[in-house]
C-alpha positions in Angstrom: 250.0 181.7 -65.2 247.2 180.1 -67.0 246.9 181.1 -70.7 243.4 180.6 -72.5 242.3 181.1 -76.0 239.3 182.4 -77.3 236.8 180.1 -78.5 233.8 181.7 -80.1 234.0 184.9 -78.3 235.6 186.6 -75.0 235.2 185.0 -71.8 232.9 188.4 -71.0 230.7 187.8 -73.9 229.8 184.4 -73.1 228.1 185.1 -69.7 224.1 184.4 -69.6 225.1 182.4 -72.9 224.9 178.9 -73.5 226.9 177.0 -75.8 226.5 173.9 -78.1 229.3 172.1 -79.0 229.7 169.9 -81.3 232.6 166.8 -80.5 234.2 164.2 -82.8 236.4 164.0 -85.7 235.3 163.9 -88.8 237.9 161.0 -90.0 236.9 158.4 -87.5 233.3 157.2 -88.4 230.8 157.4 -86.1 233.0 159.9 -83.8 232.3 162.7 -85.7 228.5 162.1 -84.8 228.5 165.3 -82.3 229.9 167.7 -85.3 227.0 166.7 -87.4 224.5 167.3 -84.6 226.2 170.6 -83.8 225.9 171.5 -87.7 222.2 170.5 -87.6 221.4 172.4 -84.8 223.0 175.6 -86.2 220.9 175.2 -89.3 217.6 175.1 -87.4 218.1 177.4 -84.3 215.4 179.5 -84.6 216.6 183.3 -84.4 215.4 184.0 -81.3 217.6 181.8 -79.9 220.8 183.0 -82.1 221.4 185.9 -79.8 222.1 183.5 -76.2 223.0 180.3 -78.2 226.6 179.5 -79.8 227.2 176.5 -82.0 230.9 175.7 -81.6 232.5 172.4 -83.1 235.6 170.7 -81.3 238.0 167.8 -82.8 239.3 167.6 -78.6 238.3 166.2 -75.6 239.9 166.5 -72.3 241.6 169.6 -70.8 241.3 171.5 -73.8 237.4 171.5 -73.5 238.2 174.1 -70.1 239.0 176.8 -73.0 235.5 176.5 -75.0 233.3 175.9 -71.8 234.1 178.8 -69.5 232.3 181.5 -68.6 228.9 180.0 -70.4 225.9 180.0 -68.4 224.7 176.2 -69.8 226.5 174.2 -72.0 224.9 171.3 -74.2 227.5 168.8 -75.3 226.9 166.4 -78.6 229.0 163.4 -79.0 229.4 159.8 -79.9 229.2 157.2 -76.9 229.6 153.6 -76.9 227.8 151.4 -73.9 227.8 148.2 -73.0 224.8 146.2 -74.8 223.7 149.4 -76.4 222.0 150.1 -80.2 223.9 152.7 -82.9 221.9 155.1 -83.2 220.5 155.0 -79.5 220.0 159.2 -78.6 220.8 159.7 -74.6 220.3 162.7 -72.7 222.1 163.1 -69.3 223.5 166.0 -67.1 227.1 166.1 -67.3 227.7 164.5 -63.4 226.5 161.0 -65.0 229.6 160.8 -67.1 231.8 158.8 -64.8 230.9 155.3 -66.2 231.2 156.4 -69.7 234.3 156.1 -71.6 234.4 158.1 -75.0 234.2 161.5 -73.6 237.7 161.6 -71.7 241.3 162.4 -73.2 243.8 160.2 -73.6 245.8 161.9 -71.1 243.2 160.7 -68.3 241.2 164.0 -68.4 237.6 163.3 -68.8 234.8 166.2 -69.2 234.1 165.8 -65.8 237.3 166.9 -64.9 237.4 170.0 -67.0 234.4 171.1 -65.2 236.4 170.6 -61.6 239.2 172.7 -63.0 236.9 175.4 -63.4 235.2 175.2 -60.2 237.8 174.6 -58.3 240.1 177.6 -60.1 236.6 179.7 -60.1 237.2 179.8 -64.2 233.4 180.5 -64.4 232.1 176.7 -64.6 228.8 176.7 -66.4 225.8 176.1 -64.1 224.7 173.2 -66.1 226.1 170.8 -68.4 223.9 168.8 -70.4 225.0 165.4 -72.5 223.3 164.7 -75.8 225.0 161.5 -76.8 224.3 159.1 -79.7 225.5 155.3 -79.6 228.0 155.0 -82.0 228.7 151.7 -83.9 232.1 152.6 -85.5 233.8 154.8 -83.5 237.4 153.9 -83.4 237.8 153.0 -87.4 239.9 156.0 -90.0 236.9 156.8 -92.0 234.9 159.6 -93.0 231.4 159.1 -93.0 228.3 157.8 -90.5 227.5 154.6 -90.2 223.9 154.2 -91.4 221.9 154.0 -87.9 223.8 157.0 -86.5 223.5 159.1 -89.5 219.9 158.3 -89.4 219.8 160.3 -85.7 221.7 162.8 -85.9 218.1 164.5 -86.8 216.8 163.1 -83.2 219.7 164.3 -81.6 219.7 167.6 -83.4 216.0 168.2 -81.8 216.5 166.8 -78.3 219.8 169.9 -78.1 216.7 172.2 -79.4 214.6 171.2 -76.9 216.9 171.8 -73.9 217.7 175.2 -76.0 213.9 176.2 -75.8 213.2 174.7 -72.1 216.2 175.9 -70.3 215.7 174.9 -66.3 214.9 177.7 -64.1 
């Protein structure tokens, strides 16, 4: 039997909800670019908005994302990415199903986010209806240090705001 902890609230609360969350880790540079969005986006979600909206932060990747994405309506995930040929600092905005080609957002164990998201269809978890990527271009993002490297500290406040835009003009 499947066993799942609770995240930011009970799998009953969450429905109609959508979630941010936050990914990284705070010791490896430019990987902890999603908490600082996440943190950023908690400080200026406007209170209408704190009712439906959970901020959540999440040093994990993989599998163990099933446990904080189910049962939210819409989900809008921060984190570091690194492209081929791309600038730090670069803010991208894609729905979760584009994720194949990118590299940083799966699990060492082979699990990528679009994975997760099968589990949950495929076990009828309560996948989220849409899945949103706000990524920034990280520079270091595989080095032990705390801290952002100066172009992706620089937009985390453009990242911030594109996660409140899709937080103010939900699709319909």
């Amino acid at each position: 039997m499947l066993k799942f902890r609770s995240v930011a609230s009970t799998f009953e609360e969450r429905a109609g909800k959508t979630l941010v969350l936050g990914v990284g880790n705070v010791i490896r540079g430019d990987d902890a670019v999603g908490i600082y969005v996440a943190r950023r986006v908690k400080e200026k979600l406007p209170p209408e908005l704190a009712a439906r909206v959970d901020v959540e932060e999440a040093c994990t990747g993989g599998f163990d994302l099933v446990d904080y994405l189910r049962g939210y309506d819409r989900v809008v995930i921060a984190d570091a990415i690194r492209t081929d040929g791309g600038k730090p600092g670069t803010v991208y905005k894609f729905s979760a199903g584009a994720l194949e080609p990118t590299a940083h957002l799966g699990h060492t164990h082979g699990v990528n986010l679009a994975s997760a998201l099968a589990v949950l269809e495929e076990l009828k978890l309560g996948a989220p209806r849409e899945v949103t990527v706000v990524a920034v271009e990280a520079e270091w993002l595989y080095e032990f240090k705390e801290g952002l490297s100066a172009r992706v500290a620089a937009a985390v406040g453009e990242a911030a705001a594109a996660v409140l835009e899709i937080l103010n003009n939900p699709k319909v």
